[in-house]
Residue frames relative to the residue before (quaternion, step in Angstrom):
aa qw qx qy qz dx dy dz
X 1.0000 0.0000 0.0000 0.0000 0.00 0.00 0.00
X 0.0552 -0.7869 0.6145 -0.0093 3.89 -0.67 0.85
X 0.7669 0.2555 -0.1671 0.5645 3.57 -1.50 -0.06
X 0.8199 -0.3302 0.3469 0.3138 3.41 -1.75 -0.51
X 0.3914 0.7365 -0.4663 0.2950 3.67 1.34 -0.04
X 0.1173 -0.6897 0.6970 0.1573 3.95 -0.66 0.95
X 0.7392 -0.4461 0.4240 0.2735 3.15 -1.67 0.54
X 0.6544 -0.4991 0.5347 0.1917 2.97 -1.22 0.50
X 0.4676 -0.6740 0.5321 0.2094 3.66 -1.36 -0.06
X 0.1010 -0.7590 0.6264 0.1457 3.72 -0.17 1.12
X 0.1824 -0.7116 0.6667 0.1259 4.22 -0.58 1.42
X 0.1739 -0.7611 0.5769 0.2402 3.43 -1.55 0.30
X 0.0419 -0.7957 0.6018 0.0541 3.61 -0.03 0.86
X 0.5201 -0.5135 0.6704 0.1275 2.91 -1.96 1.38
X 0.1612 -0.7150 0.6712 0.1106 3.57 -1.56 0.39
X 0.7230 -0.3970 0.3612 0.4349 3.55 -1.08 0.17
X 0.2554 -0.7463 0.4780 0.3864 4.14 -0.33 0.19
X 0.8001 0.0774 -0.1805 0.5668 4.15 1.46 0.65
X 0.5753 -0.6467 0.3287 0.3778 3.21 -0.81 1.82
X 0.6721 0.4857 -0.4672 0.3068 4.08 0.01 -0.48
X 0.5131 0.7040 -0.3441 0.3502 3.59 1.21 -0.08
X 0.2474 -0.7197 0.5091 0.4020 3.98 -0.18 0.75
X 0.4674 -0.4166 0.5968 0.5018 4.07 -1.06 0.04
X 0.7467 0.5436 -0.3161 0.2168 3.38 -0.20 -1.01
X 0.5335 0.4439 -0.2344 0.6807 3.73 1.85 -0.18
X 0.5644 0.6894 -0.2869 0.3519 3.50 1.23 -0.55
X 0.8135 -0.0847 0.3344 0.4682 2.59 -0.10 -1.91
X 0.7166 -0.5641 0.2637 0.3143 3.67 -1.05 1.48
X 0.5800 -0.5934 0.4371 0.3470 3.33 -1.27 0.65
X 0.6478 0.3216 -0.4238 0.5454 4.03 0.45 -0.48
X 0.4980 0.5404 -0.6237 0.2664 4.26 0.26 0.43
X 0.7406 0.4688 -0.1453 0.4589 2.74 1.28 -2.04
X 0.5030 0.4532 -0.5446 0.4949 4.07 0.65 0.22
X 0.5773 0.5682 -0.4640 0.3586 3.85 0.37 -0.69
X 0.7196 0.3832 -0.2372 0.5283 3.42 0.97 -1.31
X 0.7888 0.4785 -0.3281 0.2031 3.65 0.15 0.42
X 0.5445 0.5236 -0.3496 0.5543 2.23 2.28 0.27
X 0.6110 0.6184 -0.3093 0.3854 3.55 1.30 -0.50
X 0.3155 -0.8150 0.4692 0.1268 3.84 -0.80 1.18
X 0.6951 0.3058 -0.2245 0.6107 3.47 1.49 -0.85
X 0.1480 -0.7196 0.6779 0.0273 3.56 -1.77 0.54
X 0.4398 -0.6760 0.5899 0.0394 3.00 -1.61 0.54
X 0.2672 0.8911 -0.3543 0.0952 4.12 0.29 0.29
X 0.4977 -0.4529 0.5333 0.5125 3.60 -0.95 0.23
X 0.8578 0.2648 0.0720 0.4345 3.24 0.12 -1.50
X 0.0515 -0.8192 0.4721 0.3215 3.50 -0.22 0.53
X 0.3148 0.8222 -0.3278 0.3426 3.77 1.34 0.19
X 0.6067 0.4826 -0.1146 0.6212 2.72 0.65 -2.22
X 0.6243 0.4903 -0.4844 0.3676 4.00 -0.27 -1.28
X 0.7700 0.4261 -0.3163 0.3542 3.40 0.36 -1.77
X 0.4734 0.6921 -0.3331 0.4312 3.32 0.70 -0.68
X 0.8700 0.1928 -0.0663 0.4489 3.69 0.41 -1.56
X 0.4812 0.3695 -0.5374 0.5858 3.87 1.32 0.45
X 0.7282 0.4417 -0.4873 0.1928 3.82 -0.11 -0.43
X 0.5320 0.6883 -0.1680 0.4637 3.15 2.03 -0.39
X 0.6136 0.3531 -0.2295 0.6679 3.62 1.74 -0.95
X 0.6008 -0.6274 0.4528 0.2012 3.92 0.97 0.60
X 0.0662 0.6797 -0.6768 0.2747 3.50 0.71 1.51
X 0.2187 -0.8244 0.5116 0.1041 3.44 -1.40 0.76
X 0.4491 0.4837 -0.4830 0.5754 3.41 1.40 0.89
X 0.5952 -0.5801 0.4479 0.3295 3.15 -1.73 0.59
X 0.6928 -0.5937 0.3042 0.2738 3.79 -0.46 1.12
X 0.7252 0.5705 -0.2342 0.3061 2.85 1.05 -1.15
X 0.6616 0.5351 -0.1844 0.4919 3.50 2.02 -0.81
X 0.5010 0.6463 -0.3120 0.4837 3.29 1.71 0.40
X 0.2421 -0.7110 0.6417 0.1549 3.45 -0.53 1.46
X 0.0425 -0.7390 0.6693 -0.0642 2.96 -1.81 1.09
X 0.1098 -0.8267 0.5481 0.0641 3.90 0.16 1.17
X 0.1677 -0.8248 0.4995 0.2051 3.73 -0.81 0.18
X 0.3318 -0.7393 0.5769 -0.1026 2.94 -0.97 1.16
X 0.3140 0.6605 -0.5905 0.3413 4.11 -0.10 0.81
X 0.9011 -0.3056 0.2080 0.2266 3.03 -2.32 -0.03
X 0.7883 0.2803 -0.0333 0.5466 3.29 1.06 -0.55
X 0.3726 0.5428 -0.5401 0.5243 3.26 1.72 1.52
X 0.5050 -0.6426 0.5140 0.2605 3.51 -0.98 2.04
X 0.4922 -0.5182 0.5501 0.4319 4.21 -1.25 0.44
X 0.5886 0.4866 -0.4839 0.4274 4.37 0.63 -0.14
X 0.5262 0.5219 -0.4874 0.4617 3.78 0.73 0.04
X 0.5982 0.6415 -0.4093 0.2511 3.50 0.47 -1.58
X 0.7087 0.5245 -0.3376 0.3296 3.66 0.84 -0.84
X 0.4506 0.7939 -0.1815 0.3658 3.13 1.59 -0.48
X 0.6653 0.6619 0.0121 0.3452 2.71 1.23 -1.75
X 0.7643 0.3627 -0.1127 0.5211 2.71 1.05 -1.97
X 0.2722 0.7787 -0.5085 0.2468 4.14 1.48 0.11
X 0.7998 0.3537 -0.2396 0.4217 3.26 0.12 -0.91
X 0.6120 0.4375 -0.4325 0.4970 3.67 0.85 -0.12
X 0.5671 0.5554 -0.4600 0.3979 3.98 0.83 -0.83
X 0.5996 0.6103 -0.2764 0.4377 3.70 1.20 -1.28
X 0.6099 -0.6399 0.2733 0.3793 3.20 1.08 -0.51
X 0.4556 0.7026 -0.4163 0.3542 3.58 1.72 -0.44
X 0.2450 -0.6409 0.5975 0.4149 3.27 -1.47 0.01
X 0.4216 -0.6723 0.6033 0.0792 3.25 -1.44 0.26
X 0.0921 -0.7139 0.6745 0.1639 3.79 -0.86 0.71
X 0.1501 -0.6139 0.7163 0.2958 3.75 -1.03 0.91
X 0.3340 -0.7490 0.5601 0.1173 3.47 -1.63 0.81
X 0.2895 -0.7369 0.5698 0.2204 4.33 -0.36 0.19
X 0.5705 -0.4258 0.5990 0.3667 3.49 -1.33 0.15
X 0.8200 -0.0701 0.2693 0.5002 3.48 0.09 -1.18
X 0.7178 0.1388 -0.1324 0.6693 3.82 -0.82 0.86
X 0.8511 -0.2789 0.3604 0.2607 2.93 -2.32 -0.55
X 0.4195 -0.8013 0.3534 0.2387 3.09 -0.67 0.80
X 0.7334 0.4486 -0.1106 0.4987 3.73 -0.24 0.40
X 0.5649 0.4965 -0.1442 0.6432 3.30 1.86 -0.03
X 0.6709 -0.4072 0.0437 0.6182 3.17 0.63 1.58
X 0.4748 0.5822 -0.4339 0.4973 3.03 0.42 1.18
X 0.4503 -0.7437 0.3843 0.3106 4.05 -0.82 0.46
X 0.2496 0.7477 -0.5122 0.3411 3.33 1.40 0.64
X 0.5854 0.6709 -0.3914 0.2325 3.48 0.77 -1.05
X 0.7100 0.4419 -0.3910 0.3844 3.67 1.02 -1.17
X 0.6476 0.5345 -0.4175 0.3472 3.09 0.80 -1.10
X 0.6189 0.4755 -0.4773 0.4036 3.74 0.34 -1.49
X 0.7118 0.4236 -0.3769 0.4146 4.19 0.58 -0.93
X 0.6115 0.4748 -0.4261 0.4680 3.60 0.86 0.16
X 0.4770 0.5849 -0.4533 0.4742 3.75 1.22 -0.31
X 0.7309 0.4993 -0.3071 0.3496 3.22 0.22 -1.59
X 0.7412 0.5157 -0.2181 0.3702 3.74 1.24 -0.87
X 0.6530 0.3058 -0.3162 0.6165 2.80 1.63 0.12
X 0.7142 -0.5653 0.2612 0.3195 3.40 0.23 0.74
X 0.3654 0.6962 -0.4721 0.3987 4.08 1.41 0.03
X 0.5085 -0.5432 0.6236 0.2398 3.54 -1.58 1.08
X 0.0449 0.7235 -0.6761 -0.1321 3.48 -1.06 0.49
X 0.2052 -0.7747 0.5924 0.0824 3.31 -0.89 1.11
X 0.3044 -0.8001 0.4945 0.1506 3.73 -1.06 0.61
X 0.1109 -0.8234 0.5526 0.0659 3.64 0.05 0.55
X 0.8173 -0.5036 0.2763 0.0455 3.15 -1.77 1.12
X 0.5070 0.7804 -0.2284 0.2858 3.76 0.51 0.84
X 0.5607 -0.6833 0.0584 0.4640 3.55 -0.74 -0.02
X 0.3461 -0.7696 0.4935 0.2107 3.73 -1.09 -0.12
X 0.4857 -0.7458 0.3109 0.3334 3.15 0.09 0.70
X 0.5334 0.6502 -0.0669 0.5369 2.84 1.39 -2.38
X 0.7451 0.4362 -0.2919 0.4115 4.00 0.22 -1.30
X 0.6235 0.5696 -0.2482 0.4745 3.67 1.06 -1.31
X 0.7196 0.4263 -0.2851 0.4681 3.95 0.78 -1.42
X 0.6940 0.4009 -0.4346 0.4108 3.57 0.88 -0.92
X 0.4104 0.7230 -0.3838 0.4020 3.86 1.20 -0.82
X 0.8592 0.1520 -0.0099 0.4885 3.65 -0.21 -1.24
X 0.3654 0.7835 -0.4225 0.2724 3.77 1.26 0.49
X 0.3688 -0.6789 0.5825 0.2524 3.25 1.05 -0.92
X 0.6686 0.5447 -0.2423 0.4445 3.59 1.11 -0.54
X 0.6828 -0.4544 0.2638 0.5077 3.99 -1.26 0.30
X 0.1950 -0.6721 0.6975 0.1540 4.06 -0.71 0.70
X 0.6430 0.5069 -0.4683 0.3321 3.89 0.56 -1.00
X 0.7733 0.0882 -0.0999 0.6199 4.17 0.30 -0.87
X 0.1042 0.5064 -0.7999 0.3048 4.02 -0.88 1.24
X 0.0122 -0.4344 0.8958 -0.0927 2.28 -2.81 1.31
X 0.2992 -0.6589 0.6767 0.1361 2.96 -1.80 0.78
X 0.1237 -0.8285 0.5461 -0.0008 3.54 -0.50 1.19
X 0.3096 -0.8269 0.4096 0.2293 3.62 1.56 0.87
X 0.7817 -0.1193 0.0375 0.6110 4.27 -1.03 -0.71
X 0.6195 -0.5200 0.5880 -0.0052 2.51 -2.35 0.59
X 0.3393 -0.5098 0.6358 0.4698 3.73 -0.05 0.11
X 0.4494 -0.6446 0.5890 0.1887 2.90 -1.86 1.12
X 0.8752 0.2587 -0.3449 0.2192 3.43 0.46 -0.50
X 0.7586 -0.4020 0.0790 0.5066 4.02 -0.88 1.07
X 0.7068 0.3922 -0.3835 0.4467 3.88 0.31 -1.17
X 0.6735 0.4245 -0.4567 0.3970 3.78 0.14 -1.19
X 0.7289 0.4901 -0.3563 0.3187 3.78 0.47 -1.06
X 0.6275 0.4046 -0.3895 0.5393 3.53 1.00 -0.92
X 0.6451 0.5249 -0.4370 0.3426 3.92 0.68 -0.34
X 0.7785 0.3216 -0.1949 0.5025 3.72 0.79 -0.87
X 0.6169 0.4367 -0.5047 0.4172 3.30 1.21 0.18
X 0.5293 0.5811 -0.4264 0.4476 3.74 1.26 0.40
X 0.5334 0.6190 -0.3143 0.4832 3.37 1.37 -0.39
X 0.6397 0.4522 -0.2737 0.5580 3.27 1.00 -1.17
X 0.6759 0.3968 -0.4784 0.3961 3.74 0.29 -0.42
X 0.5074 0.5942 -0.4070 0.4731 3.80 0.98 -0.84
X 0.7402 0.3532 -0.3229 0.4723 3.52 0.03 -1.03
X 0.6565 0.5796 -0.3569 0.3251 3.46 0.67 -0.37
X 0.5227 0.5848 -0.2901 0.5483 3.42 1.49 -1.52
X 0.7270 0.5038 -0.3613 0.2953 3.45 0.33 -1.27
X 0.8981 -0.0050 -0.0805 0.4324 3.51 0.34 -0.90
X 0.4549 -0.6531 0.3875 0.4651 3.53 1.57 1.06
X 0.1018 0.7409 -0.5951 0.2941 3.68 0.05 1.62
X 0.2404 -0.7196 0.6498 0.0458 3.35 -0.92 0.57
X 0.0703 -0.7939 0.6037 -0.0190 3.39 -0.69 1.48
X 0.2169 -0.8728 0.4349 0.0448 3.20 -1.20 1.04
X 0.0446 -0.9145 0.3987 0.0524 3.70 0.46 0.57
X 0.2472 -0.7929 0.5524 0.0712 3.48 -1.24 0.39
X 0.0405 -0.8646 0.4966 0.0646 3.51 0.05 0.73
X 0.5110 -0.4567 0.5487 0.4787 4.33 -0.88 0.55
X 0.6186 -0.5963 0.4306 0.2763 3.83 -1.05 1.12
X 0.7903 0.2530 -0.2646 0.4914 3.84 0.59 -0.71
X 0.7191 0.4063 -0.3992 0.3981 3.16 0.98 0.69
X 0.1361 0.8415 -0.4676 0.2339 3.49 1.67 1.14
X 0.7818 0.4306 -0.2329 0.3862 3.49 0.35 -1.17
X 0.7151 0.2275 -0.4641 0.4706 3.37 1.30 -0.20
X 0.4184 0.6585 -0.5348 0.3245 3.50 0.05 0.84
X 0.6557 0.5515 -0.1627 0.4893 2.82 1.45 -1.41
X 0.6833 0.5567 -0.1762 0.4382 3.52 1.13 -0.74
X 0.7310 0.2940 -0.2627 0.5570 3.17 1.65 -0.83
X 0.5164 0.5206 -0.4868 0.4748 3.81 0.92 0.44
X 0.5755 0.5610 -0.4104 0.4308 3.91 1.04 -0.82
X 0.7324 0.5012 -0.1695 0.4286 3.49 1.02 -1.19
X 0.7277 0.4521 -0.2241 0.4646 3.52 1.15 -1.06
X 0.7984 0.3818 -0.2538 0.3902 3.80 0.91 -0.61
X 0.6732 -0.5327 0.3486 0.3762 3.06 -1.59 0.34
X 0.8154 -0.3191 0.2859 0.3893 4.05 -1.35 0.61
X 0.8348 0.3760 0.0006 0.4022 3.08 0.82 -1.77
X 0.6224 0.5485 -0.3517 0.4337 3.25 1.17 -0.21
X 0.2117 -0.7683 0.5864 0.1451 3.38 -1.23 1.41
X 0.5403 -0.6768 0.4810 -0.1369 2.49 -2.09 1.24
X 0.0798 -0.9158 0.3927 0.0290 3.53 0.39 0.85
X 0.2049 -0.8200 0.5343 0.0089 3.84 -0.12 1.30
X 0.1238 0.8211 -0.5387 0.1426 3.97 0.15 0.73
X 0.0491 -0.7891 0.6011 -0.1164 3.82 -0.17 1.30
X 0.7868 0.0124 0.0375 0.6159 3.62 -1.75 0.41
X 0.1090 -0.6714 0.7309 -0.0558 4.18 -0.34 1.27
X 0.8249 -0.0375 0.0780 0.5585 3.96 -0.97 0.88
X 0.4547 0.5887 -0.4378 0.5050 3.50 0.75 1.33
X 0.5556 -0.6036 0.3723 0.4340 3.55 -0.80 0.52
X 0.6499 0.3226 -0.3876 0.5686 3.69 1.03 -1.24
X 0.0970 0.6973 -0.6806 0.2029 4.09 0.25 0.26
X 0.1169 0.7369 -0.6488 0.1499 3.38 -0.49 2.23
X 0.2509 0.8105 -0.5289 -0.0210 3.91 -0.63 0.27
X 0.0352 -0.8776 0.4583 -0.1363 3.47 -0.50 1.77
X 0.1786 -0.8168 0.5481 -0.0237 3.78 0.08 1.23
X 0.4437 0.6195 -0.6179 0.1941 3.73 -1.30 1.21
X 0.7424 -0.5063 0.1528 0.4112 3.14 -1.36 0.81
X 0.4612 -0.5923 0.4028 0.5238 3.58 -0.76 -0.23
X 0.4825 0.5447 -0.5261 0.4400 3.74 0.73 0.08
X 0.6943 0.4601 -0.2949 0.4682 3.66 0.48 -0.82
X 0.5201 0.5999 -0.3492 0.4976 3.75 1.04 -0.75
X 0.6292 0.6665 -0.2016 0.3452 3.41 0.66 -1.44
X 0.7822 0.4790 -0.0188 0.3979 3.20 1.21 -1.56
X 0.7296 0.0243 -0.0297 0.6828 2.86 1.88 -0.67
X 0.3140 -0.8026 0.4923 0.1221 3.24 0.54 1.81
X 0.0426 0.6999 -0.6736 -0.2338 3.98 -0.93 -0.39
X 0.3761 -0.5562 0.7004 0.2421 3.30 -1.93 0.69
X 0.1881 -0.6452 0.7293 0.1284 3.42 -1.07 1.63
X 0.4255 -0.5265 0.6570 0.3319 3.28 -1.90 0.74
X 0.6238 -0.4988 0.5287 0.2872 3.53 -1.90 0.13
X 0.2008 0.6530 -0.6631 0.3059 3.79 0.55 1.67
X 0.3933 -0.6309 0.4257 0.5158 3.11 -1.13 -0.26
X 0.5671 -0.6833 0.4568 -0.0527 3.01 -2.04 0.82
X 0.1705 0.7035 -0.6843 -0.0880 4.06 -0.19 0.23
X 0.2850 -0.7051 0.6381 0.1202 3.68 -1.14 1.10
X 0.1934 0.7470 -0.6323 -0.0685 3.95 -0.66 -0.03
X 0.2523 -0.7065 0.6456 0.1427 3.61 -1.73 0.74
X 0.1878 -0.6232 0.7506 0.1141 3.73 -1.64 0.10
X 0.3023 0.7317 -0.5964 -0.1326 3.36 -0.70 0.07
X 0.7223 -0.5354 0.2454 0.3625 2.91 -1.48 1.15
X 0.6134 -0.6134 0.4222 0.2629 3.45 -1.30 1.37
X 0.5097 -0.6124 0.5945 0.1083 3.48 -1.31 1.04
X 0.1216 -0.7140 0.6072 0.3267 3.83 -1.31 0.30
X 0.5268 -0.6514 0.5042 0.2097 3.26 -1.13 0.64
X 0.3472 -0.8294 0.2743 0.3410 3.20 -0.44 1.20
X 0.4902 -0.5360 0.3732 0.5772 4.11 -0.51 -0.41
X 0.5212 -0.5441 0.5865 0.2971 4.04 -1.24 0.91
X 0.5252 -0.5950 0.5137 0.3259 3.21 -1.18 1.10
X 0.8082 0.0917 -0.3554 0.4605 3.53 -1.60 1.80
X 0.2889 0.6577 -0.6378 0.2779 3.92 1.31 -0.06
X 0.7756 0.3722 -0.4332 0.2687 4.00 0.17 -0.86
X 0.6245 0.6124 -0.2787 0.3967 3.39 1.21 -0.47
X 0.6316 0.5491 -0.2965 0.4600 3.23 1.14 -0.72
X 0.6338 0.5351 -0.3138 0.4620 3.53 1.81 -1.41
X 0.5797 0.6919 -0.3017 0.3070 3.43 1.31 -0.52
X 0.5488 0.5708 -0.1370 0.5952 3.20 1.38 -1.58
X 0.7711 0.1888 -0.3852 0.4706 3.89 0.24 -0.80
X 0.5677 0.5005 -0.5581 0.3403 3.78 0.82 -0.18
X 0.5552 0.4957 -0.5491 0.3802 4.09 0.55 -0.25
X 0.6131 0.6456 -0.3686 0.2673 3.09 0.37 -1.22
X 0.8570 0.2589 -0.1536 0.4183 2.76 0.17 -1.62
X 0.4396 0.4973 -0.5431 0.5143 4.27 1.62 0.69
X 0.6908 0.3656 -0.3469 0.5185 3.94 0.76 -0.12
């Protein structure tokens, strides 16, 4: 950045969460004006991207649209790169595969490299997977974490997904998880096996899709009627049924001492 030029805007645009979906049923009418005015992108994919601005009705020919890519296996020495065209002053839309960008999602380093350099990040309207499953769960919305993948292999998962139920009992936490799609059923198979009776279990498939399935019961009831999930994508979430805490050694004596008191 030189002279008096201020940065650019870095926008974050949500996408449908499955390519057959029009944006326009999607997502709000001031998201999709942002993207038509915007010439440069950011994307996991720069395919997919092209694919989903000609669909939200850009009106320049595609081809004059810069599109840099940005995913799992972009080194953190590129990021500066990235952030060129915003220092220059452009704005910039980062773009997601699916849902919000930056929300399990490698947007995150970059959007924290904006902030460090001094670039407005604006968030724009759209879906979430994670927001939609915890929404229609039926489960706690007031305290929730999202504790994305499992260890892949059987002991570590059935081990930290018991952890996750502890932390959960403890402070009536909702945990949300995400498993790669062909690996749904074992997840499902090792949470049926790893949790307590009582803890519920939240099954959310194809979220604002047409096959859009989302089914919540205990894991004792799950048990009984196992289901084969199909390889869509998936947000899994648990509750399990709150725990009492025991009393700290002298808590009754101490409750004793303030109950005189406060009869005198």
């Amino acid at each position: 950045m030189t002279g008096n030029t201020r940065p650019g805007r870095l926008w974050l645009i949500p996408t449908p969460l499955g390519k057959e979906v029009d944006p326009a049923r999607i997502l709000p009418a001031d998201t999709l004006d942002i993207v038509r005015q915007l010439d440069c992108f950011i994307a996991e994919n720069a395919r997919t991207a092209r694919a989903f601005l000609k669909a939200a009705g850009i009106d320049r020919p595609i081809q004059q649209v810069e599109i840099a890519e940005l995913n799992e296996h972009t080194p953190d020495h590129a990021l500066p790169a990235l952030l060129a065209p915003l220092l220059s002053g452009r704005d910039v839309g980062l773009v997601s595969e699916a849902g919000c960008p930056a929300v399990a999602d490698p947007g995150a380093a970059l959007v924290a490299r904006a902030h460090a350099a001094g670039i407005e990040v604006r968030p724009l309207i759209g879906p979430s997977s994670i927001l939609l499953a915890l929404m229609a769960s039926g489960l706690g919305g007031q305290r929730f974490s999202f504790a994305g993948y499992l260890p892949q292999p059987g002991d570590q998962r059935v081990r930290e997904a018991r952890e996750l139920e502890q932390r959960s009992a403890r402070w009536g936490e909702t945990i949300l998880l995400i498993e790669t799609p062909y690996r749904n059923q074992a997840l499902l198979d090792s949470l049926l096996g790893a949790l307590m009776p009582t803890t519920r279990v939240l099954i959310a498939s194809d979220l604002s899709l047409p096959g859009e399935s989302i089914r919540m019961k205990s894991v004792s009831d799950w048990r009984h009627s196992p289901p084969v999930l199909a390889r869509t994508p998936t947000v899994f979430g648990l509750l399990a049924a709150a725990r009492r805490k025991p009393d700290a050694p002298g808590a009754q004596r101490k409750r004793g001492r303030s109950d005189d008191v406060r009869r005198v």
